[in-house]
N, CA, C and O atoms as a Maestro MAE file, in Angstrom:
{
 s_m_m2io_version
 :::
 2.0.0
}

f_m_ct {
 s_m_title
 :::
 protein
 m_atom[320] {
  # First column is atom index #
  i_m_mmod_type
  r_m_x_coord
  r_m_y_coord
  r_m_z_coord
  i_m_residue_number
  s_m_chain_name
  s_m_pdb_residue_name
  s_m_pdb_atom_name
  i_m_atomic_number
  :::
  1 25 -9.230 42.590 100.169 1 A "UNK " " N  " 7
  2 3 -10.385 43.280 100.704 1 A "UNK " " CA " 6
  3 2 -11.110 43.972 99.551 1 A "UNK " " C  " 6
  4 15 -10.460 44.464 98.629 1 A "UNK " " O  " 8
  5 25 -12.601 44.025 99.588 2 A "UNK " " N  " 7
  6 3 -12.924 44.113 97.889 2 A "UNK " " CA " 6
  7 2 -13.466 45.597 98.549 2 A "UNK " " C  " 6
  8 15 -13.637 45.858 99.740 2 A "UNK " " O  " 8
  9 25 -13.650 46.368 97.508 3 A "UNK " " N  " 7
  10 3 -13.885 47.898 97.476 3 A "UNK " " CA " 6
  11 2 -15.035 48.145 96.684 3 A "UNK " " C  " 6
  12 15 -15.331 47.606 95.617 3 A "UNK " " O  " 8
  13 25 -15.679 49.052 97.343 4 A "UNK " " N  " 7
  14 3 -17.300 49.490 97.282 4 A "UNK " " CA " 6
  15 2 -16.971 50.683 96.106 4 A "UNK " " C  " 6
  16 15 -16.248 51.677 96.045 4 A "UNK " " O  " 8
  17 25 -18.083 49.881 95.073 5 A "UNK " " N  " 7
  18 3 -18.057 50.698 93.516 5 A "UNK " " CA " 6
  19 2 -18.322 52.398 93.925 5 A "UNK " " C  " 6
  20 15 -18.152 53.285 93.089 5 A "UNK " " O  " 8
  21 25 -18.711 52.637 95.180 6 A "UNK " " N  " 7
  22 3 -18.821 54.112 95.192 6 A "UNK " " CA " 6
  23 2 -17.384 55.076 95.423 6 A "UNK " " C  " 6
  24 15 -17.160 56.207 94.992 6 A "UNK " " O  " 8
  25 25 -16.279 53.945 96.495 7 A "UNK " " N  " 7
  26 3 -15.138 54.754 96.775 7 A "UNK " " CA " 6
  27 2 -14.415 54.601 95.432 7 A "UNK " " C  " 6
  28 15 -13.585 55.460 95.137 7 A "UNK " " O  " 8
  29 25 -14.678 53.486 94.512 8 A "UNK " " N  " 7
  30 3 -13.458 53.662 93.338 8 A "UNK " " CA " 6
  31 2 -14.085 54.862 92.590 8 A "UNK " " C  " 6
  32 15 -13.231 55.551 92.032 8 A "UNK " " O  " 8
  33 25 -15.486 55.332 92.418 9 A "UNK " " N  " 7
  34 3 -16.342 56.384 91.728 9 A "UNK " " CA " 6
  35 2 -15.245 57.480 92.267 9 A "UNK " " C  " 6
  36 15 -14.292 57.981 91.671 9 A "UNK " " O  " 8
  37 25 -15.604 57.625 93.277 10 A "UNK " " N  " 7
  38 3 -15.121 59.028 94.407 10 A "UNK " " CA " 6
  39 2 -13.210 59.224 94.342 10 A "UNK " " C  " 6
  40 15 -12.529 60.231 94.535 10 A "UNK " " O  " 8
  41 25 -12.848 57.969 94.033 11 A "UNK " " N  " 7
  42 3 -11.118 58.376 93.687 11 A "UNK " " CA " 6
  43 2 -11.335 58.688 92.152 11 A "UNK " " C  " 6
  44 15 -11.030 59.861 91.937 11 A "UNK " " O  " 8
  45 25 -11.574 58.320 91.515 12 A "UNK " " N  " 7
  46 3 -11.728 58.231 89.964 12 A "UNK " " CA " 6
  47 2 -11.819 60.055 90.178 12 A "UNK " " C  " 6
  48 15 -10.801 60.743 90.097 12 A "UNK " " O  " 8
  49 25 -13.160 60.634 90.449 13 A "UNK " " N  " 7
  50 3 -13.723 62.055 90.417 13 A "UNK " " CA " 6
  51 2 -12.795 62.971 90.921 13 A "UNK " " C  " 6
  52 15 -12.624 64.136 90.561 13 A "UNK " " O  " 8
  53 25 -12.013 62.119 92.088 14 A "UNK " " N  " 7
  54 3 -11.130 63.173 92.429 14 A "UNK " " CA " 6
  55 2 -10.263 63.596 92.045 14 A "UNK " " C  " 6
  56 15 -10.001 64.770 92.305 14 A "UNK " " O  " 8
  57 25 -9.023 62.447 90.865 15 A "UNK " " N  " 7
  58 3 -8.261 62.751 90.033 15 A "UNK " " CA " 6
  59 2 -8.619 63.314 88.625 15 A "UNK " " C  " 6
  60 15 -7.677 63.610 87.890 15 A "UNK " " O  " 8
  61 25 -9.592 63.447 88.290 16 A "UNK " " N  " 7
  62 3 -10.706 63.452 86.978 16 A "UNK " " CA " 6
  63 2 -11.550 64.302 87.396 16 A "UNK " " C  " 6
  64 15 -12.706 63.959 87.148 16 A "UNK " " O  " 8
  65 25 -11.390 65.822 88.231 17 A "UNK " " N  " 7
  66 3 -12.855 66.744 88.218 17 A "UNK " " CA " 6
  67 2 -13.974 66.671 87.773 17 A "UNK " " C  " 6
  68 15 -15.033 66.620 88.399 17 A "UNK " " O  " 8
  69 25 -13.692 66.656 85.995 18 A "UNK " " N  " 7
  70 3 -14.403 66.959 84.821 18 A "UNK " " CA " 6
  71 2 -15.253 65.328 84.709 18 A "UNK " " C  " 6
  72 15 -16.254 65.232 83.999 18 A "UNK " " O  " 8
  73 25 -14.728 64.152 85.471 19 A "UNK " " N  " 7
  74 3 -15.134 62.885 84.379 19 A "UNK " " CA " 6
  75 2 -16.613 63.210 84.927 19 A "UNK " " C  " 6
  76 15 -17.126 63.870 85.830 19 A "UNK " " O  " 8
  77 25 -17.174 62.012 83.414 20 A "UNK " " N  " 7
  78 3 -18.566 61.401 83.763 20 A "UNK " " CA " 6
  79 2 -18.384 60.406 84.404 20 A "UNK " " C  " 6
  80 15 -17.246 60.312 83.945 20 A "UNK " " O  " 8
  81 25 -18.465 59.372 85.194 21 A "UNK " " N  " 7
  82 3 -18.002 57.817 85.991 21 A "UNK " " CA " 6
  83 2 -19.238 57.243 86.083 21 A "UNK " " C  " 6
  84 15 -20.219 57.813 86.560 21 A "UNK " " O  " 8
  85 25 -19.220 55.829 85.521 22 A "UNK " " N  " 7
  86 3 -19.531 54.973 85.993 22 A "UNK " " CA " 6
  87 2 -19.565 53.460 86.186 22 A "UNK " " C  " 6
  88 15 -19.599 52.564 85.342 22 A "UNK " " O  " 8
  89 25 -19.540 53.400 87.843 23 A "UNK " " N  " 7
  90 3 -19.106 52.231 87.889 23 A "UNK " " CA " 6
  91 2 -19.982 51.388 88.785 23 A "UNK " " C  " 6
  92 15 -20.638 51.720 89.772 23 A "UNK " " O  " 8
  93 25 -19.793 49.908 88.044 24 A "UNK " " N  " 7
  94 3 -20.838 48.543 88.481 24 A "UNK " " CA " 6
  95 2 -19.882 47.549 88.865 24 A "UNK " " C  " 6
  96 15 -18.738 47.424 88.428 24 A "UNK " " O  " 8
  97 25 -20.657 46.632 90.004 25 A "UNK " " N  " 7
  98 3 -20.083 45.725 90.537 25 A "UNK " " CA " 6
  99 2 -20.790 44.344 89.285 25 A "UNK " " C  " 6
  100 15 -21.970 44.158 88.988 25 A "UNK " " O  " 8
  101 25 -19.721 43.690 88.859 26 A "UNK " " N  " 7
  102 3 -20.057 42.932 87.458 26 A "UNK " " CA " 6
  103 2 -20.907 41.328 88.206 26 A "UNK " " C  " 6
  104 15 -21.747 40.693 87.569 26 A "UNK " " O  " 8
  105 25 -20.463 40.962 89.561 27 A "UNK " " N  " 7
  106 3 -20.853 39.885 89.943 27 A "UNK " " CA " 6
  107 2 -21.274 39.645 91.808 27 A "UNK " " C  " 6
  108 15 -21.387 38.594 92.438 27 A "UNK " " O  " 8
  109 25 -21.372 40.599 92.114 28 A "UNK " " N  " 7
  110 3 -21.864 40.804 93.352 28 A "UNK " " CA " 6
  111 2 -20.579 41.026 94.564 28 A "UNK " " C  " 6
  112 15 -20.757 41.387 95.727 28 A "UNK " " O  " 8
  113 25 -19.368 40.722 93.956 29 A "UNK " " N  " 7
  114 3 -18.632 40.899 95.228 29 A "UNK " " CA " 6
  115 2 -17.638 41.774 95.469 29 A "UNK " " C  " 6
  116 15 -16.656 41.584 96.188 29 A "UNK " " O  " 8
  117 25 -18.011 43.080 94.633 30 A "UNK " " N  " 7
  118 3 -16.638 44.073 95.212 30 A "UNK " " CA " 6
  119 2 -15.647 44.184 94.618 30 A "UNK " " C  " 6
  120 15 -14.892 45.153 94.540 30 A "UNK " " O  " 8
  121 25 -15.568 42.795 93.977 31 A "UNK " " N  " 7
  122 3 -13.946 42.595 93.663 31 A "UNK " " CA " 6
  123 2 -14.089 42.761 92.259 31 A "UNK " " C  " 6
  124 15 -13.231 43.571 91.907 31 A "UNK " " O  " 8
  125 25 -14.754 42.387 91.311 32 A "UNK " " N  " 7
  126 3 -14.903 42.402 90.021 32 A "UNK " " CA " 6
  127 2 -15.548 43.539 89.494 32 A "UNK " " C  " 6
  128 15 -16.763 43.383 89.372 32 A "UNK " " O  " 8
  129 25 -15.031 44.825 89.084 33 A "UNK " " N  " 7
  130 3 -15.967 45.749 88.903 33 A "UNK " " CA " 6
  131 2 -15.512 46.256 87.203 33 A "UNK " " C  " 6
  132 15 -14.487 46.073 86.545 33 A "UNK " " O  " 8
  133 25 -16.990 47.059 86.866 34 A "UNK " " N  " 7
  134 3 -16.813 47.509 85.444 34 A "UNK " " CA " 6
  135 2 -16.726 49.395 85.427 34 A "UNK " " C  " 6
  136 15 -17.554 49.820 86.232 34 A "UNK " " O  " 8
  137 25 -16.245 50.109 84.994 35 A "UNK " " N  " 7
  138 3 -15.963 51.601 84.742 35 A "UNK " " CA " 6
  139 2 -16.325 51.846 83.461 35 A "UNK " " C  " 6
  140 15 -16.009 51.368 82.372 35 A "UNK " " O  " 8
  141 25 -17.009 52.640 83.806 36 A "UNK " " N  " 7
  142 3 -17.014 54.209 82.318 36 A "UNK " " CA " 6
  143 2 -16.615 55.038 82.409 36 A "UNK " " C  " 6
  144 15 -17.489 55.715 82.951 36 A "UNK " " O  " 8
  145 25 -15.351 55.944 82.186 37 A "UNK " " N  " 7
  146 3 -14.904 57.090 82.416 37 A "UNK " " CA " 6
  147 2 -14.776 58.045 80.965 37 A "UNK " " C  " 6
  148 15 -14.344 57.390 80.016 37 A "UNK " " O  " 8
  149 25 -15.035 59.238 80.716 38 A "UNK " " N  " 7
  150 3 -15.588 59.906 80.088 38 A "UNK " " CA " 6
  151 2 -15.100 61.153 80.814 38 A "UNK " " C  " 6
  152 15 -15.625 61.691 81.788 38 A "UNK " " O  " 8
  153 25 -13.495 61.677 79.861 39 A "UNK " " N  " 7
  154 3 -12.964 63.223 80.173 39 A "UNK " " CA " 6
  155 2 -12.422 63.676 78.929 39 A "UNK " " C  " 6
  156 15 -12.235 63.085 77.866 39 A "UNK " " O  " 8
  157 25 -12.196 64.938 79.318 40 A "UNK " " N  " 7
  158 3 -11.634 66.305 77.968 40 A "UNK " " CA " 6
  159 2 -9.988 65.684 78.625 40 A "UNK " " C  " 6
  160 15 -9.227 65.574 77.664 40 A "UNK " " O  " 8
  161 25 -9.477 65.384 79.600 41 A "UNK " " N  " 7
  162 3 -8.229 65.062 80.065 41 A "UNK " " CA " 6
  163 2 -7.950 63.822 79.470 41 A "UNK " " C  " 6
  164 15 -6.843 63.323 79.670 41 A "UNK " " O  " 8
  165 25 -8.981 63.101 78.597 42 A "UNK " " N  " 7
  166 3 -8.108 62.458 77.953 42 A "UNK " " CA " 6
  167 2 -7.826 62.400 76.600 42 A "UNK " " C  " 6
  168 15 -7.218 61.561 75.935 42 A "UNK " " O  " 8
  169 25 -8.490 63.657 76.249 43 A "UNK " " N  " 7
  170 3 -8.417 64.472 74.859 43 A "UNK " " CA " 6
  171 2 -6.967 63.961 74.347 43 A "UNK " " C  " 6
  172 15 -6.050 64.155 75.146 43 A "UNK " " O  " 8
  173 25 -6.652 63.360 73.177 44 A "UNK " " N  " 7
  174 3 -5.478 63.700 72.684 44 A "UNK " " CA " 6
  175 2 -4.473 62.215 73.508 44 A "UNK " " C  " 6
  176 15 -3.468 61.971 72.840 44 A "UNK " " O  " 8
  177 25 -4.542 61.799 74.073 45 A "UNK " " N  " 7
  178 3 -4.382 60.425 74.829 45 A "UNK " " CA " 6
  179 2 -4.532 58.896 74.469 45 A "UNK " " C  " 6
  180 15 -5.595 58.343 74.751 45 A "UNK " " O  " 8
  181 25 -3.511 58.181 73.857 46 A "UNK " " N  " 7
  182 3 -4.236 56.830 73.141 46 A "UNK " " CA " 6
  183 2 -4.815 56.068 74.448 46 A "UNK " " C  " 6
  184 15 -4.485 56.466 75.565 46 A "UNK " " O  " 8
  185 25 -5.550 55.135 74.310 47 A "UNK " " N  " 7
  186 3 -6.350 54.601 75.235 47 A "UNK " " CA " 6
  187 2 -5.787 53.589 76.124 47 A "UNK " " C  " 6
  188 15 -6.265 52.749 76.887 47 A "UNK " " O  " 8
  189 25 -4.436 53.999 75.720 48 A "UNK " " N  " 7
  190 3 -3.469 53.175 77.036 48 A "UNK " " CA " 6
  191 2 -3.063 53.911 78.356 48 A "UNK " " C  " 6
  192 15 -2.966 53.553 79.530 48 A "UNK " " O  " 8
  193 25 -2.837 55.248 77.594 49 A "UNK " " N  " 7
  194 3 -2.649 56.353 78.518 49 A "UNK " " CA " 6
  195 2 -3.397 56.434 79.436 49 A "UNK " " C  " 6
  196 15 -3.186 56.035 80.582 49 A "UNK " " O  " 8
  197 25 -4.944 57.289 78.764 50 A "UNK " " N  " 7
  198 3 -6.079 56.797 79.173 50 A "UNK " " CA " 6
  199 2 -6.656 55.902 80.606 50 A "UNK " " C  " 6
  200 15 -7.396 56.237 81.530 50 A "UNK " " O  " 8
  201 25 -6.125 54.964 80.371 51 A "UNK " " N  " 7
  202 3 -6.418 53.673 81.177 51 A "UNK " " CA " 6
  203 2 -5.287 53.887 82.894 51 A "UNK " " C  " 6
  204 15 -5.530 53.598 84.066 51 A "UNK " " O  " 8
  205 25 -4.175 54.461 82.270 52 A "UNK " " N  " 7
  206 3 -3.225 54.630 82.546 52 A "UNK " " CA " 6
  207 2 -3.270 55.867 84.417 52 A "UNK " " C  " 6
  208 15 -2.773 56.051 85.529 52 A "UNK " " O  " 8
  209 25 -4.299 56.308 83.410 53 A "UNK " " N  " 7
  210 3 -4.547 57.854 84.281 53 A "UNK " " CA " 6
  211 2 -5.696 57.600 85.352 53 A "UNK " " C  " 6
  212 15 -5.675 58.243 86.401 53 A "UNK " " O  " 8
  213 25 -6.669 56.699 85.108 54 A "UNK " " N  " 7
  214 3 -7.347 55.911 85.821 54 A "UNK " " CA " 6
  215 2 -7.018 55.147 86.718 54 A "UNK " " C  " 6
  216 15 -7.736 55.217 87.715 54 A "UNK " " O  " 8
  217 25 -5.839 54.119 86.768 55 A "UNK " " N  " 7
  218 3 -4.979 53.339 87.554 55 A "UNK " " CA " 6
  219 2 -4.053 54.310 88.297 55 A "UNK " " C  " 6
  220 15 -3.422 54.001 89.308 55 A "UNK " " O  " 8
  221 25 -4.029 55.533 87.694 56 A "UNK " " N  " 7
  222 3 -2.841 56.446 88.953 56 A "UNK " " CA " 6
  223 2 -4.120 57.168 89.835 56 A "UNK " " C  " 6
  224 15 -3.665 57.660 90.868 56 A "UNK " " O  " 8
  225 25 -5.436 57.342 89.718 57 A "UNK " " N  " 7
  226 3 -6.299 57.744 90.130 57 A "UNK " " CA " 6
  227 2 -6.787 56.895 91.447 57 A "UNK " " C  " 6
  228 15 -7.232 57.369 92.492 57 A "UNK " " O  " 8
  229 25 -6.561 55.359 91.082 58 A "UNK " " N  " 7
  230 3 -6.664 54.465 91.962 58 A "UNK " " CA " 6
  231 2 -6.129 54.925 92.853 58 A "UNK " " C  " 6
  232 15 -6.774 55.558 93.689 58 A "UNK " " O  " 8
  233 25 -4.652 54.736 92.967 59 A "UNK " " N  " 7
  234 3 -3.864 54.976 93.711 59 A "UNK " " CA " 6
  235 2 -2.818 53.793 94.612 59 A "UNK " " C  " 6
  236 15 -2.193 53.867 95.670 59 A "UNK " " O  " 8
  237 25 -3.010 52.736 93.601 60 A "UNK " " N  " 7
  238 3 -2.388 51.529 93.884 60 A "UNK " " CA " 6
  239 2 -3.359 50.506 94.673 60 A "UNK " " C  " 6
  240 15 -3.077 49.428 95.196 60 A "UNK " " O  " 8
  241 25 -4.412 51.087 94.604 61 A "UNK " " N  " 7
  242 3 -5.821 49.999 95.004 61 A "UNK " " CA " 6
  243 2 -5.421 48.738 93.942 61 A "UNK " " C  " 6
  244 15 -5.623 47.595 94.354 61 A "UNK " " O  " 8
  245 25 -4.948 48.893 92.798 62 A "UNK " " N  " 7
  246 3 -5.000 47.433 91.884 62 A "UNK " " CA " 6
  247 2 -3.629 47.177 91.632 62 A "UNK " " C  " 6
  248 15 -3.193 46.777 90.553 62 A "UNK " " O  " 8
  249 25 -3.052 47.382 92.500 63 A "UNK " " N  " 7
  250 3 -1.157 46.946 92.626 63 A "UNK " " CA " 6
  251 2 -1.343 45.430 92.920 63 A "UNK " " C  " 6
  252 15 -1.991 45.157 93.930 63 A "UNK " " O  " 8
  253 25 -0.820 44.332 92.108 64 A "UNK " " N  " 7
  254 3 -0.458 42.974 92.596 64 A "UNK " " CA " 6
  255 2 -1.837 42.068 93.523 64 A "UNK " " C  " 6
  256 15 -3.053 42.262 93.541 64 A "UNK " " O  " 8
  257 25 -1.237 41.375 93.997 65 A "UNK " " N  " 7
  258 3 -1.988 40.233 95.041 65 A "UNK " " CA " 6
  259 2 -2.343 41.090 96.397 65 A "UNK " " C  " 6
  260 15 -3.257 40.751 97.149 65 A "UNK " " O  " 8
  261 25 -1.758 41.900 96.553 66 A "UNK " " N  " 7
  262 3 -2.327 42.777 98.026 66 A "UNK " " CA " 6
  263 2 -3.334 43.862 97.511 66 A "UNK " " C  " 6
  264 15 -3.900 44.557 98.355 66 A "UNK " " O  " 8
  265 25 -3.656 44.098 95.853 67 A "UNK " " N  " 7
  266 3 -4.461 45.337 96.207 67 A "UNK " " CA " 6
  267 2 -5.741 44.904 96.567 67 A "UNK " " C  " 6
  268 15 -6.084 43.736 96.744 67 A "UNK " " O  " 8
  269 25 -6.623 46.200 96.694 68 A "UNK " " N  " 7
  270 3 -8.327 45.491 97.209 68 A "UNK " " CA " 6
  271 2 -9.171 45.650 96.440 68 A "UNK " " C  " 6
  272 15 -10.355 45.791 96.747 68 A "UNK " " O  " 8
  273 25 -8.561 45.659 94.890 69 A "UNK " " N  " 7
  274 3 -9.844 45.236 93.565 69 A "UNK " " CA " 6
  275 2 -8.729 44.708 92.670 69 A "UNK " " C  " 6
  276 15 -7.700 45.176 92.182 69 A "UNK " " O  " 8
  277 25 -9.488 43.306 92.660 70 A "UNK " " N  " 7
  278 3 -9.058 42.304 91.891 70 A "UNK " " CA " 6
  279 2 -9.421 42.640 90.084 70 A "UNK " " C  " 6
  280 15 -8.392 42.514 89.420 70 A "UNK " " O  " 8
  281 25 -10.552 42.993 89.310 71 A "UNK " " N  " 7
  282 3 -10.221 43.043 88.536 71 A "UNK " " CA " 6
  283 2 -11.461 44.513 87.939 71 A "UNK " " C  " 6
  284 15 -12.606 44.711 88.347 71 A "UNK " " O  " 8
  285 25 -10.901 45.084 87.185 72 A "UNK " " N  " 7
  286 3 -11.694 46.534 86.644 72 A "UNK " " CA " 6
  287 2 -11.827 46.275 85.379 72 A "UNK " " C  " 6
  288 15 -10.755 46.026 84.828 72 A "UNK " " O  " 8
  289 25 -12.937 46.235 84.579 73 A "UNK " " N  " 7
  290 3 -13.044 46.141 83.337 73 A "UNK " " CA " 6
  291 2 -13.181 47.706 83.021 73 A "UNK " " C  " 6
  292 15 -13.976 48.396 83.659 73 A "UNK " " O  " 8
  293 25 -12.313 48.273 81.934 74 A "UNK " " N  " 7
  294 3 -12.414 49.975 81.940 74 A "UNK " " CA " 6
  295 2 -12.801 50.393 80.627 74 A "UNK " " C  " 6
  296 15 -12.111 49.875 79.749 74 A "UNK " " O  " 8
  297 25 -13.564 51.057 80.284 75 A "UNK " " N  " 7
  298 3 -13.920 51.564 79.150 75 A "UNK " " CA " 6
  299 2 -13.467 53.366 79.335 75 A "UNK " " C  " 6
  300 15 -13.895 53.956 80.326 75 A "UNK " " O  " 8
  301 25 -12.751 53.982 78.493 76 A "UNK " " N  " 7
  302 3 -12.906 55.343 78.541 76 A "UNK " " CA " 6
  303 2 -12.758 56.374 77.406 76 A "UNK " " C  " 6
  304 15 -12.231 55.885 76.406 76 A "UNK " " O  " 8
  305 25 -13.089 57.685 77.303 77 A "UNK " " N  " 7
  306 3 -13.178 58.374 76.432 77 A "UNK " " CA " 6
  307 2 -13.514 59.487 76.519 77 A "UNK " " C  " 6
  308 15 -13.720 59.947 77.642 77 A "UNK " " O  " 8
  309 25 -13.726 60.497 75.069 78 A "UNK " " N  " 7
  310 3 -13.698 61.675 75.542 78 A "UNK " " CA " 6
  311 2 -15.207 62.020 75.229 78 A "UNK " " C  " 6
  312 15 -16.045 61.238 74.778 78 A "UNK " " O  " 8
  313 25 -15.436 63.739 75.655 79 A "UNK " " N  " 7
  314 3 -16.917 63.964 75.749 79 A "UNK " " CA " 6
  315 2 -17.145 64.070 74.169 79 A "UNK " " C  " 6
  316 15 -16.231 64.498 73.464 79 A "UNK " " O  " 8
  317 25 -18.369 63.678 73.616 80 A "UNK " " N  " 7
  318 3 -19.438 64.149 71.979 80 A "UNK " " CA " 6
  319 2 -19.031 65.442 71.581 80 A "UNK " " C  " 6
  320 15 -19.538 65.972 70.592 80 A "UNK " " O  " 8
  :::
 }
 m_bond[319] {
  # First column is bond index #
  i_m_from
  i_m_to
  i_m_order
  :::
  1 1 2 1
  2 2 3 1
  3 3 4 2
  4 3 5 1
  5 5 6 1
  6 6 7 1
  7 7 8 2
  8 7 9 1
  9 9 10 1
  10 10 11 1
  11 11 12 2
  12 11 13 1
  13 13 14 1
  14 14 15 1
  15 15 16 2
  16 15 17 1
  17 17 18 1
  18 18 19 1
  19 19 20 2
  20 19 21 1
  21 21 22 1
  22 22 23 1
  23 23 24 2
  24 23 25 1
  25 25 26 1
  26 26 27 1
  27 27 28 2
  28 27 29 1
  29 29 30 1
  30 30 31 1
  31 31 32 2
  32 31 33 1
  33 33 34 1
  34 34 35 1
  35 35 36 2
  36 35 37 1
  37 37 38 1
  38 38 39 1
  39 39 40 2
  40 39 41 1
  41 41 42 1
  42 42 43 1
  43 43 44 2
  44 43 45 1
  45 45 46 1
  46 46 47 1
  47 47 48 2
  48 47 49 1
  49 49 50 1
  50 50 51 1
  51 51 52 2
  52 51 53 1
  53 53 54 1
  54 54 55 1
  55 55 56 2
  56 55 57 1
  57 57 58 1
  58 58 59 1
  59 59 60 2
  60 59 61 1
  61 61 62 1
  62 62 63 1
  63 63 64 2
  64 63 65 1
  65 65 66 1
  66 66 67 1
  67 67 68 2
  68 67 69 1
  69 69 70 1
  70 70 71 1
  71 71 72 2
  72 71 73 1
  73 73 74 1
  74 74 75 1
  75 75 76 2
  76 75 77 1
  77 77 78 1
  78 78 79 1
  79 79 80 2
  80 79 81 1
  81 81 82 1
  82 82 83 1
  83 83 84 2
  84 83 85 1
  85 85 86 1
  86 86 87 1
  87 87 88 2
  88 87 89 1
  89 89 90 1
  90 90 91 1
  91 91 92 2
  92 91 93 1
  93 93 94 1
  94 94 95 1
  95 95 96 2
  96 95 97 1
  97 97 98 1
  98 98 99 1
  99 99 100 2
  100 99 101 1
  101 101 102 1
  102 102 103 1
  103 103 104 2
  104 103 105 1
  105 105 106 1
  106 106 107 1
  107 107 108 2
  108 107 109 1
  109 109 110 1
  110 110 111 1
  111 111 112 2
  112 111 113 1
  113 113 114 1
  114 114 115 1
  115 115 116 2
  116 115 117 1
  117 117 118 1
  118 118 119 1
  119 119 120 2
  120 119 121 1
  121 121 122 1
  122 122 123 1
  123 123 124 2
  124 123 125 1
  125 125 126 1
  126 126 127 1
  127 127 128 2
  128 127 129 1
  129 129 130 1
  130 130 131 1
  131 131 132 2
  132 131 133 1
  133 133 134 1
  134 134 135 1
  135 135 136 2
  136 135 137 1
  137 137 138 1
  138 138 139 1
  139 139 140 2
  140 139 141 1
  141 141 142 1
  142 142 143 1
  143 143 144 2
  144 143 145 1
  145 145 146 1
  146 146 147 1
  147 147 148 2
  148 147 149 1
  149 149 150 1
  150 150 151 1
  151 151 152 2
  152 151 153 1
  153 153 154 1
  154 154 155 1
  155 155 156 2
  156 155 157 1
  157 157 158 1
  158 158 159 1
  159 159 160 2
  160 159 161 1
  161 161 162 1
  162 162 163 1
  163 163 164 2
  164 163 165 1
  165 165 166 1
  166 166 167 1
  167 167 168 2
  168 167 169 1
  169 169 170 1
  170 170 171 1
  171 171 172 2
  172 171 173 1
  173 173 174 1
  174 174 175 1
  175 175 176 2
  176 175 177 1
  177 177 178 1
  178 178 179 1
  179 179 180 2
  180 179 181 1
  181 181 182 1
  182 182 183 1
  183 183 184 2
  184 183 185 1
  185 185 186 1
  186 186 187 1
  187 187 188 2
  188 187 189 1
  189 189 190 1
  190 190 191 1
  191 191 192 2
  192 191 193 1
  193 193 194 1
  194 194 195 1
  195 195 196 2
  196 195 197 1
  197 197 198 1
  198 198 199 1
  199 199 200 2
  200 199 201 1
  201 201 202 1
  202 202 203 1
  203 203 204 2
  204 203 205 1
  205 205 206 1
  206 206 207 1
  207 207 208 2
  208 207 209 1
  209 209 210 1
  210 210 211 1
  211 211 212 2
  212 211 213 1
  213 213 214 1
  214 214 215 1
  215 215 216 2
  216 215 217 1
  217 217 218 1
  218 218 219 1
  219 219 220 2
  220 219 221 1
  221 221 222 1
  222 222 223 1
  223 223 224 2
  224 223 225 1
  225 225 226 1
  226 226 227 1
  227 227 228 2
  228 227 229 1
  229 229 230 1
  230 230 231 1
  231 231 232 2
  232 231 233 1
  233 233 234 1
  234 234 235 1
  235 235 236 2
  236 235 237 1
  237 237 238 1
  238 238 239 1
  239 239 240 2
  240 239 241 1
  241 241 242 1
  242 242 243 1
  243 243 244 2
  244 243 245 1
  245 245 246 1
  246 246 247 1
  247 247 248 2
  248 247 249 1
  249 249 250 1
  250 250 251 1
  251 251 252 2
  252 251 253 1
  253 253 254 1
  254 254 255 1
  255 255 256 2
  256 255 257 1
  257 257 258 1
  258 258 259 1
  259 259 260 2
  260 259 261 1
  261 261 262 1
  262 262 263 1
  263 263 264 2
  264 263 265 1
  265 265 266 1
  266 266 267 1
  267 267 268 2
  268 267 269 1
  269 269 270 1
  270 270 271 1
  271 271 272 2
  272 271 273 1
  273 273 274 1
  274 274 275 1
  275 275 276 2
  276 275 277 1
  277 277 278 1
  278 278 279 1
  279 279 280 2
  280 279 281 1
  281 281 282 1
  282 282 283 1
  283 283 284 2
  284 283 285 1
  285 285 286 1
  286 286 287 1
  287 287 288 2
  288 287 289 1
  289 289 290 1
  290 290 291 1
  291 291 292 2
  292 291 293 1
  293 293 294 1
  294 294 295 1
  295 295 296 2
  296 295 297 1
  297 297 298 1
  298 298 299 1
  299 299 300 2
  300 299 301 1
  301 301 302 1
  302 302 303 1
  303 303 304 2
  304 303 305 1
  305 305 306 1
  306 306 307 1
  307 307 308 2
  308 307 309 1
  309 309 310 1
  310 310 311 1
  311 311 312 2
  312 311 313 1
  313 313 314 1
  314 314 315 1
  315 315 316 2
  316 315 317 1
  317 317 318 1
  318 318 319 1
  319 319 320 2
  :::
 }
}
């Protein structure tokens, strides 16, 4: 079941107060989406972590063949 780039925004914000987010659907269907995330929480964090903290933010939305976003292209970092 593919998931609307606004609820992955809205979990992202909720684990991430502080982030900047943003996120695009890369090919029209939900399922393929791209992220920008941009926090002080990931100050100090190699960009696996990072990535890491985003996917626990999910909340198992991208677990295996049952979750309901197939693939997230993620970019993230901290604020200028």
């Amino acid at each position: 079941m593919p998931m609307d780039p606004s609820v992955v925004e809205a979990m992202i914000k909720q684990a991430l107060p502080d982030a900047q987010v943003t996120v695009e659907d890369l090919v029209g269907d939900r399922n393929h989406l791209s992220a920008r995330v941009v926090s002080e929480a990931f100050r100090g964090k190699t960009r696996v972590q990072q990535h890491q903290m985003v996917y626990a933010a999910l909340q198992g939305k991208m677990d295996g063949m049952d979750g309901e976003l197939h693939a997230l292209q993620l970019t993230t970092g901290t604020p200028a």
